[in-house]
C-alpha positions as CSV (number, residue, x, y, z in Angstrom):
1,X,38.2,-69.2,73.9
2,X,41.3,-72.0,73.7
3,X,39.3,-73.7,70.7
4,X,38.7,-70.5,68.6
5,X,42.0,-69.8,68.9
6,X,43.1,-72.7,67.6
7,X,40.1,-73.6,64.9
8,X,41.4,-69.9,63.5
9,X,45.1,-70.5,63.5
10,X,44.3,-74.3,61.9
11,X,42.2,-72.3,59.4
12,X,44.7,-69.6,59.0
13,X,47.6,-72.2,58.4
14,X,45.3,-74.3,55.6
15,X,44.4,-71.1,53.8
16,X,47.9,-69.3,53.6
17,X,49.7,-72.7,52.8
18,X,51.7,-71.9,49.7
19,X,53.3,-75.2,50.4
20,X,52.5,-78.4,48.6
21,X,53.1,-82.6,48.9
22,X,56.2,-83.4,46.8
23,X,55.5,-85.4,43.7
24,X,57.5,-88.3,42.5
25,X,58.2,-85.6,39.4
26,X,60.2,-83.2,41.9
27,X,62.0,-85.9,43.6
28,X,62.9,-86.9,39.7
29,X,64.0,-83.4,38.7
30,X,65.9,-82.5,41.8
31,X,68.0,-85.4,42.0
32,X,68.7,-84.8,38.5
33,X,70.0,-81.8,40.0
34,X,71.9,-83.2,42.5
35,X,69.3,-81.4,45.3
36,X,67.9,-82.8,48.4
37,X,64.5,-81.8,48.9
38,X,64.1,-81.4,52.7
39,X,60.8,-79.8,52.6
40,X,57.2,-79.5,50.8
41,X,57.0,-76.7,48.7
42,X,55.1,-75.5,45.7
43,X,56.3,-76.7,42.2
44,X,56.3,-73.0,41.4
45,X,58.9,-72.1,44.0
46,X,61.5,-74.4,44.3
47,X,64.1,-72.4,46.2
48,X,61.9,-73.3,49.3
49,X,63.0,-77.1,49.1
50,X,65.7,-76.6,51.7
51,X,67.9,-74.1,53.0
52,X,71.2,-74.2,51.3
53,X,69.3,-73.7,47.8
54,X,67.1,-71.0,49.2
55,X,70.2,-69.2,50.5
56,X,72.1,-69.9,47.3
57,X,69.1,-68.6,45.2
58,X,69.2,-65.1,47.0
59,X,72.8,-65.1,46.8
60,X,72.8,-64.8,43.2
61,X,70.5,-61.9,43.2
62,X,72.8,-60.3,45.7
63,X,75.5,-60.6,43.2
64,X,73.7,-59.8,40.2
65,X,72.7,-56.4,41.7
66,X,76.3,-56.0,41.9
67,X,76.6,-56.8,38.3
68,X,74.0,-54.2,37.8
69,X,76.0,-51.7,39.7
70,X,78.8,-52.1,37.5
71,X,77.2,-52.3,34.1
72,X,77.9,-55.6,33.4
73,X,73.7,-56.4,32.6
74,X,74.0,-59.8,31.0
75,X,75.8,-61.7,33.5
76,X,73.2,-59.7,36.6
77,X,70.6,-61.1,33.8
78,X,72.3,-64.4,33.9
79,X,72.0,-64.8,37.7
80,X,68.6,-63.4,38.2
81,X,66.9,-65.4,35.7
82,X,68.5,-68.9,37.3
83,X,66.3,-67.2,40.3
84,X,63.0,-66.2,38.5
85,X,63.6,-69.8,37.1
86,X,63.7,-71.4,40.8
87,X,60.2,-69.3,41.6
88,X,62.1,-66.4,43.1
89,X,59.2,-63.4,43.1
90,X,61.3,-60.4,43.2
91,X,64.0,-61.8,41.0
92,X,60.9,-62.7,38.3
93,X,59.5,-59.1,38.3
94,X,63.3,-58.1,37.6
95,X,63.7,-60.1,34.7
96,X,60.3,-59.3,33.5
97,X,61.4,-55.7,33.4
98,X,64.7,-56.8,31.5
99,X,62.7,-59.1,28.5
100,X,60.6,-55.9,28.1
101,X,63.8,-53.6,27.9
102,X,66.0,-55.6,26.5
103,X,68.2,-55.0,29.2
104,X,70.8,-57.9,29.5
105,X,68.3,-60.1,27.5
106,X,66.8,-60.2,24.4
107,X,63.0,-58.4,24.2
108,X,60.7,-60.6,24.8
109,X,57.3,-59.4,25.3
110,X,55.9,-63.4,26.4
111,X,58.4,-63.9,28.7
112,X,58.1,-61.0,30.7
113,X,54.2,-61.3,30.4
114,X,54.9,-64.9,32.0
115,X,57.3,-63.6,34.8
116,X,55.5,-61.1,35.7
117,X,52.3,-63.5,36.2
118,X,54.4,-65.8,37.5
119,X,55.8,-63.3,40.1
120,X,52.1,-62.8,42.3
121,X,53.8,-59.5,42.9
122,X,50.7,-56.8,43.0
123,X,52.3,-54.2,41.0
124,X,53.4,-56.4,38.3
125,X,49.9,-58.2,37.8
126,X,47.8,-54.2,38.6
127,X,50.5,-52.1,36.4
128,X,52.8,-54.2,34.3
129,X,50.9,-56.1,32.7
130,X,48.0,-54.6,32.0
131,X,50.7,-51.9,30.0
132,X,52.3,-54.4,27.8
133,X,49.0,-56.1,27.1
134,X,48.6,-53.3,25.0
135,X,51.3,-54.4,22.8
136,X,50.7,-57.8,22.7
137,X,48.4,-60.1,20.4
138,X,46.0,-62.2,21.7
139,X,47.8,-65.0,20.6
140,X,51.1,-63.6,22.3
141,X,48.6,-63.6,25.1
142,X,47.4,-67.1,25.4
143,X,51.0,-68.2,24.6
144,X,52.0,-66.5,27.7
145,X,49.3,-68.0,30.0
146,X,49.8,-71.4,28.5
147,X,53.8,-70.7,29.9
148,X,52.8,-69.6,32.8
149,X,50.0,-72.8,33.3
150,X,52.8,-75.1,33.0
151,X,55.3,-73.4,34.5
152,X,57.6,-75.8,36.7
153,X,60.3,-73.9,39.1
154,X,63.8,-75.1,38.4
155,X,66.3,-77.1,40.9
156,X,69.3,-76.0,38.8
């Protein structure tokens, strides 16, 4: 009984591992940034590198919400895209909705095809962009997977 527990929690752990082996290109780019990387995370979603910068990353989408609040949309789109930038999922799907309203950033139909991929959020990859497919060329298309295929999560 012991063993199958723990052959199905070893198996669980491998499977759900978003998590991956820093590369010497993320030690390059964060210390560019002046951040210590004190844990494996996906290239994707670098707020998980250590705490401080995760903490800092949902900061800014506490304050931008506050922006929101009082109208002022392009500095709440400043702040949230630094966090769709670092891998941030909610904080993607927000500015996603902003590049196709043109709220607090210039429409851009790619970019929020690539943040909402980007994003993994269910919604955004069932609803939101299947709708704006509809407006989009194929080449707009493949432009926006080829961002999203070589997306790399900022440490700024």
């Amino acid at each position: 009984m012991k063993l199958r527990f723990f052959i199905t929690l070893i198996f669980i752990l491998l499977c759900n591992s978003a998590y991956a082996e820093i590369t010497e290109d993320m030690e390059r780019r964060a210390k560019e940034a002046g951040i210590i990387i004190m844990r494996d995370h996906d290239i994707k979603r670098t707020y998980y590198c250590n705490d401080q910068f995760a903490r800092e990353t949902h900061m800014n989408m506490q304050i931008a919400y506050r922006y929101s609040q009082v109208g002022d949309v392009e500095k709440a789109a400043e702040l949230e895209l630094i966090a769709a930038n670092r891998g941030l999922e909610h904080a993607q799907v927000s500015v996603g909705k902003r590049y196709v309203h043109g709220n607090g950033l210039e429409e851009n139909i790619v970019e929020a095809y690539k943040f909402f991929k980007l994003s993994e959020d269910e919604t955004s990859k069932n609803l939101y962009i299947k709708v704006i497919m509809e407006h989009m060329s194929k080449e707009q298309i493949d432009k926006a997977e080829e961002l999203v295929k070589n997306f790399k999560a900022s440490y700024k």
